[in-house]
DOTIMI-678932 format. One record per residue (C-alpha): x, y, z. Coordinates in steps of 0.5 Angstrom, whole numbers, plus 500, padded with zeros to 3 digits. Example, Ala and Ser with C-alpha at 12.3 -4.5 7.8 and 13.67 -1.06 7.14 Angstrom:
<sites>
  c1  c2  c3
 525 491 516
 527 498 514
</sites>
This chain:
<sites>
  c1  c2  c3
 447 507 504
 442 510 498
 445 504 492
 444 510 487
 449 514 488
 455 508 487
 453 509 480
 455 516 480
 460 517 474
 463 524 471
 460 530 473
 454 526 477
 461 523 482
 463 530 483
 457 533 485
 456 527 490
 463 528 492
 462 536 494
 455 534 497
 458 528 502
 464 533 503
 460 539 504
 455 535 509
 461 531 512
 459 532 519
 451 530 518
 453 524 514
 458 522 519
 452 522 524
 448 518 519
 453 514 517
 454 512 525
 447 511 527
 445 507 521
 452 502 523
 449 501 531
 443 501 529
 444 494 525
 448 491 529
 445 494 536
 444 487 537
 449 483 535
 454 479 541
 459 484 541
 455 490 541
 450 489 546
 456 486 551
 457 494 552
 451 497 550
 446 493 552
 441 493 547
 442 501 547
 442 504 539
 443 511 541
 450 514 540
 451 517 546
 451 510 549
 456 508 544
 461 513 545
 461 512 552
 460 505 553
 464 501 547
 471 500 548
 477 503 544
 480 496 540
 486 493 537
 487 486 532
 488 482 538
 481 484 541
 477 482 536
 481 476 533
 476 472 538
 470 473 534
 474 473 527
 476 466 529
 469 464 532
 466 466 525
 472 462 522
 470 457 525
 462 457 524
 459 461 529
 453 465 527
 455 472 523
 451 475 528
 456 475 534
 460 481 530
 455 484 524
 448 486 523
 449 483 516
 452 476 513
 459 476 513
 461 474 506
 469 474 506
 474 474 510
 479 480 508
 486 478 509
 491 484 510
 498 483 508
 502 481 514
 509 484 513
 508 489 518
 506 485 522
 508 479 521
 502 475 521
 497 477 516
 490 479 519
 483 477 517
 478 483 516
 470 481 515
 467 484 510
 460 485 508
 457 484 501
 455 492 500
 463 494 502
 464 492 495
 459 497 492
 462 503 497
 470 501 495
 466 501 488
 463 508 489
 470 510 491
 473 507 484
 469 511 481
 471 519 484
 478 517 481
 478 518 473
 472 524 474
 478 528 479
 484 527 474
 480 529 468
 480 535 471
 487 536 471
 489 532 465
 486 532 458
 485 527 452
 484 521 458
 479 517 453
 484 517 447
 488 511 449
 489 504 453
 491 504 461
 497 499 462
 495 497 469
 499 491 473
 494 488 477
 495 481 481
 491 476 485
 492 471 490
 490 464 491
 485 464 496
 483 459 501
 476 456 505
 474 457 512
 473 451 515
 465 455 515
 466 455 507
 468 462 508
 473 466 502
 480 468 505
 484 472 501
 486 480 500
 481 485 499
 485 487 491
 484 479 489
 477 480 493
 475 486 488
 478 484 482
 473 477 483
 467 481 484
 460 482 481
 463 490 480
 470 489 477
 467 483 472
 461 488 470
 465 495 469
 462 498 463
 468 498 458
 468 505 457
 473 509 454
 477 509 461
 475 503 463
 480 500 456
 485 497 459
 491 492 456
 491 486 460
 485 481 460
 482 479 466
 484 472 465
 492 474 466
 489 479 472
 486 473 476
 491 468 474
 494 465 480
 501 465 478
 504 471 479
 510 470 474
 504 468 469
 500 474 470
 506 478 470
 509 476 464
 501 476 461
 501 483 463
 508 486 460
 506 483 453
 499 486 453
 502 492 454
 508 492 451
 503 491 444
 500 496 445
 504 500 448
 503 506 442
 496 507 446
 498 506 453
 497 513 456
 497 511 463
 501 507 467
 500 504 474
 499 498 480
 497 499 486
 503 499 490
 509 504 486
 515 497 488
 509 492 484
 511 497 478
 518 497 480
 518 489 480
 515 489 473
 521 493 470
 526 488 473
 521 483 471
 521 486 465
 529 487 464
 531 480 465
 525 477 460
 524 482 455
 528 477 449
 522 473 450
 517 478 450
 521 481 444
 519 473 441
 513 473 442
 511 480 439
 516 478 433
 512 471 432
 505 473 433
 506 467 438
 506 466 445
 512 462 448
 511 455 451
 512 457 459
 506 461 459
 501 455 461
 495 457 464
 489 455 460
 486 463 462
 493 467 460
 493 463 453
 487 464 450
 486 471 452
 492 473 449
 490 470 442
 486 476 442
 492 480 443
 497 477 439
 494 478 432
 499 476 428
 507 478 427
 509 484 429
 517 484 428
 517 492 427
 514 493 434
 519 487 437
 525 491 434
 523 497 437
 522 494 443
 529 490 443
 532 497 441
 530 502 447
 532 495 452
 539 493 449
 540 501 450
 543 502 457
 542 505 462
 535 505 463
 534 512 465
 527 514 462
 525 508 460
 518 508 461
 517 514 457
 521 511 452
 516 504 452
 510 508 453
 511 514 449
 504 517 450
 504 516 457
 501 522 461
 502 520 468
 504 513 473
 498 511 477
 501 508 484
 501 509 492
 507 514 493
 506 516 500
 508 512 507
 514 507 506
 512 508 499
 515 514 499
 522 510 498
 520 508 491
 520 515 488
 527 516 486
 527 509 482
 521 511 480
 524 518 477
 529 514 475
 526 510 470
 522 516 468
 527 520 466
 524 525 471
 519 526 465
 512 523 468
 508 525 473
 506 521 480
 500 520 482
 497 516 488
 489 516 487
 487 514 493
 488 512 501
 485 504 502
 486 498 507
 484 492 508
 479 494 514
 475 500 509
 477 504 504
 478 511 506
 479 516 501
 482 520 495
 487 525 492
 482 531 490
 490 534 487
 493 528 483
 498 532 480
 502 535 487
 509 532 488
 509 526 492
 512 528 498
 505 533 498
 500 528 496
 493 528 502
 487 525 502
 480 527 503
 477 523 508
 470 521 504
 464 521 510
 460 516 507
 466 510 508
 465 509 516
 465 513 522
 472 516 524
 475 518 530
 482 520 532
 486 518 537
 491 524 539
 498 523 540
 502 526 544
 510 528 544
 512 521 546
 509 518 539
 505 513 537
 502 509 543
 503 501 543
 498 497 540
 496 493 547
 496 501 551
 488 502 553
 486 509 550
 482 513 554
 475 514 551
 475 521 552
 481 522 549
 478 521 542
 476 527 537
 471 525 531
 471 528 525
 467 535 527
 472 536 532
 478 535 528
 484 540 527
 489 542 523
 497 540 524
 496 534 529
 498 528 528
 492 523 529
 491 515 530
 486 513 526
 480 509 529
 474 506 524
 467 503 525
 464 499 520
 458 497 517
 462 489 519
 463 491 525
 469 493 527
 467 498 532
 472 503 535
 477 500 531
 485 502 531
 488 501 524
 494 503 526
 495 509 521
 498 514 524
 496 521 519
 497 529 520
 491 533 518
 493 539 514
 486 541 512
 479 541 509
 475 539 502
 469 543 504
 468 540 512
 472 533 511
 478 534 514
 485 532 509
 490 527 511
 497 526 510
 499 519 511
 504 518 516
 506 511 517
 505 505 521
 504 505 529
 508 499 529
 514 499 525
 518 501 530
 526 500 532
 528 500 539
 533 498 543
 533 502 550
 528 508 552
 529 510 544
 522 508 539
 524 510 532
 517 510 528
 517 509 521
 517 516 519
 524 518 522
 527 513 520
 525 514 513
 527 521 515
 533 520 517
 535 514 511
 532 520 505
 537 525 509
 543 519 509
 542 518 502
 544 525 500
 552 522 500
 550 518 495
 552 521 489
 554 515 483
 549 510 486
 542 510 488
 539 506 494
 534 500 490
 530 498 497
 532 498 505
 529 494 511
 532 494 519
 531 491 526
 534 491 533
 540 486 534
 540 486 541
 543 479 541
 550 482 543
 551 488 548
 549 493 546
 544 492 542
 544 496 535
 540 498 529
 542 494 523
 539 496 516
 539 492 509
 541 496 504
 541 494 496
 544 499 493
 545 500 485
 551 503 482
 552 507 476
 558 507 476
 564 503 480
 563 500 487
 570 502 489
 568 508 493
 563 504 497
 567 502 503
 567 511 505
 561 513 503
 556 507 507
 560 509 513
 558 516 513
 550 514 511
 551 510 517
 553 517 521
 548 520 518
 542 516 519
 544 516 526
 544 525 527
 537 524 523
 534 520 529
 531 523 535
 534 525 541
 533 520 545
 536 515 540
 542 520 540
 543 521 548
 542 512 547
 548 512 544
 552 518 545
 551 519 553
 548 513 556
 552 508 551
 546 503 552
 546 502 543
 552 500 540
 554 504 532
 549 503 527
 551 498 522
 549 497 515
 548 491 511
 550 491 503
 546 486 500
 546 482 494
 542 485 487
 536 482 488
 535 481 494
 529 484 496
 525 481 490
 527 475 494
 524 477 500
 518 480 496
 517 472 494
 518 470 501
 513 474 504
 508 472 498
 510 464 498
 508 466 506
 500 468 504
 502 475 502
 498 479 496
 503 481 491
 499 487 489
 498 489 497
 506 487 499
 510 492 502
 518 491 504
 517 491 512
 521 496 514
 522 492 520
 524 485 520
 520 481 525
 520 474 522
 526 469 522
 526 467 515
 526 473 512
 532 475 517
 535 470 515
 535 470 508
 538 478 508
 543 475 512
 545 470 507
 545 476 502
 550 480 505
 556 482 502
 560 488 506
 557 491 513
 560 498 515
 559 501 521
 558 508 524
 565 512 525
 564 515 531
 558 517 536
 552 522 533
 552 529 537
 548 530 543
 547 536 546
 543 535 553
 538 539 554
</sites>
């Protein structure tokens, strides 16, 4: 990869973003020859290839893989082994993904040059929204980032998420402080390890700047939301600091403490009475807007399970506030961005970037998503060149670390092109799933079938959900958490869950239908109120278990014990379908 176009700022990024996209099927070639030729003589390569670097050979010799074919040689290298059995190039890191859809968090290997490309994609960001919003550089971005604390392979190599691997590296540390690049939280409160430090570092710095803030963001939209509920139950104390001129005592990190020194100057009781005063009023509908009166638009991935955040977003908002999702990313590669910003969230799609690694895409048929331990016929496979709009895709990567012909798990559509790279529309997991019988609901029916259900909800607002298939009486049936917020009274709770469980039920697929209606082989849907807060609490769960703040997403399937548990001991009402579903056969 030529290093000079990673410097590639403004009108330069644009330019190489419509040369990349515009030669997107040469590059893609490139990119795929360069990959097999640096790593042709590794173990894992020449166990198919047998020292052949052509990519021919490669398309018909190596194997389509999921996690649990190359978690061998991931653990070999863990454990000492030579690079070499995997990559071309030194493995420098070990790239922890979240481990909430899965249960267990994967380990992804890195290289050190993958910095610089997640860097050249970080870059195309503010060079594309500056053509659709103005007066970008007048003001403060009030970003919420966060780190994890990272552990050592036995070899001596870093674990940890690719976020806290970003936000430590040469590039982050070095990134020139332009006029897009003035943010209000200081690096020290952004690599703190304790996530309620960080937090509370993060909401003051921006709560003293809040008159320059003309962008808000975090990576995920529920991190966002979390600040806000950090923010509702910690605001007095925020509100004293900023009064005072002085930070409180619970902030103990030595980092956190003498960085804020630079930011809490002296007293400000004007700007802590303004604060106390949009806090104390209640609801608080539009309340990001009224902190931050200045702000153009919140940056936060929208798309997927994410994209159950938006009415809480909008909420806070006031409806006021654009949502932006920037760009499309994961722990194995970064992939691409959002080439129209200011789209409504249910439309955002990406551009795939050629120059990231060699895609391919696994078709998939009327029967959905295939199982993560299904063999994928070679043949099948349709590279970029051979895409075509409307279908729904499995991604499959090659990576210059050596992830060769690898499953990501995501499933997208592709609804068109930038020049010759395809666009995509984020889906969702392959292995988020419900089942009880023949039924595999996937995670975009059930988000379908829940955005419908909550039509009914007219006084109260649904705050954050999850599932999983109780099989432990018979029939099994699908259960779903549910935290809801009301606006008003609880009272007319008991009719208006029952009818949502009705709902999501005639929102799921035939198969699930003709399950329940025909074949009685899955019992009445149930939903499970829980407690307010209850998902915070699965939240730091999850991240007590090794999971980032920064890339947490709520499971929408619960897999693990504990986590069931714990939403289990915060149920506060269950209600049940009234009747079957309608189902016709066909």
């Amino acid at each position: 990869m030529d290093n000079q176009k990673l410097e590639y700022k403004g009108t330069q990024a644009l330019k190489e973003l419509e040369q990349l996209t515009s030669n997107a099927n040469e590059v893609q070639e490139h990119i795929l020859k360069e990959i097999i030729t640096r790593n042709g003589s590794t173990e894992y390569l020449k166990k198919f290839m047998a020292g052949s670097t052509t990519i021919s050979e490669f398309k018909e010799r190596v194997p389509v893989v999921s996690y649990a074919q190359i978690r061998p040689y991931v653990e070999r290298i863990e454990n000492g082994e030579h690079f070499s059995i995997l990559s071309g190039h030194p493995i420098t890191e070990l790239l922890s993904s979240s481990g909430t859809s899965a249960g267990v968090p994967k380990l992804m290997p890195t290289i050190a040059e993958d910095s610089d490309r997640r860097t050249f994609l970080y870059n195309l960001i503010m060079p594309v929204m500056n053509q659709y919003v103005s007066g970008l550089d007048e003001g403060k971005a009030m970003y919420l980032n966060f780190v994890k604390a990272e552990r050592l392979t036995p070899s001596g190599l870093p674990v940890r998420p690719v976020l806290t691997s970003y936000y430590k590296s040469e590039q982050f540390k070095n990134k020139i402080r332009d006029s897009f690049n003035d943010f209000t939280s200081p690096d020290e409160a952004i690599l703190c390890v304790d996530s309620r430090q960080s937090m509370y570092c993060q909401l003051l710095a921006g709560l003293v700047d809040r008159k320059q803030v003309i962008r808000l963001g975090a990576v995920f939209a529920s991190a966002l939301l979390r600040a806000i509920s950090f923010l509702e139950h910690n605001w007095v104390e925020l509100c004293s600091d900023i009064r005072s001129g002085q930070l409180g005592s619970s902030i103990t990190d030595p980092g956190c403490r003498q960085s804020m020194l630079d930011v809490l100057k002296s007293p400000d009781p004007r700007s802590a009475d303004e604060i106390e005063a949009i806090c104390t009023s209640k609801p608080w509908k539009g309340i990001l807007g009224d902190l931050w009166p200045k702000t153009k638009y919140i940056e936060a991935v929208v798309t997927g399970t994410m994209a159950q955040y938006i009415p809480s977003l909008e909420y806070y908002t006031g409806g006021k506030i654009p949502l932006v999702g920037t760009m499309y990313a994961s722990s194995e590669c970064y992939f691409g961005v959002n080439l129209k910003p200011l789209c409504k969230p249910d439309e955002v799609v990406f551009t795939l970037m050629p120059n990231m690694c060699f895609y391919e895409f696994i078709p998939l048929n009327v029967d959905g998503p295939m199982e993560e331990d299904e063999e994928v016929e070679k043949e099948k496979l349709v590279d970029m060149a051979n895409i075509r709009v409307g279908p729904y895709y499995e991604l499959v990567v090659t990576t210059f670390a050596g992830l060769c012909r690898y499953r990501i798990g995501d499933i997208v559509q592709i609804t068109g092109f930038h020049n010759r790279a395809p666009q995509v529309k984020f889906i969702g997991r392959r292995n988020v799933v419900l089942s009880i019988d023949t039924d595999k609901t996937s995670e975009e029916d059930l988000h379908n079938s829940i955005t419908s259900a909550k039509k009914l909800m007219k006084d109260a607002m649904l705050v954050e959900y999850t599932s999983f298939a109780d099989t432990a009486s018979v029939p099994g049936h699908y259960v779903l958490f549910w935290e809801i917020l009301h606006h008003n009274s609880e009272m007319a709770e008991i009719g208006f869950v029952e009818s949502c469980c009705l709902a999501v039920e005639e929102g799921l697929d035939y198969i699930y239908r003709r399950c329940r209606t025909h074949d009685k082989s899955i019992g009445p849907l149930e939903i499970r109120v829980v407690k307010p807060g209850t998902f915070e609490l699965l939240m730091d769960h999850f991240v007590s278990q090794g999971a980032s703040i920064n890339q947490y997403k709520t499971p929408r399937c619960v897999k693990t014990i504990p986590a069931l548990e714990l939403l289990n001991s915060r149920v506060k009402s269950c209600f049940f379908s009234p009747r079957d579903p309608t189902w016709n056969p066909l």
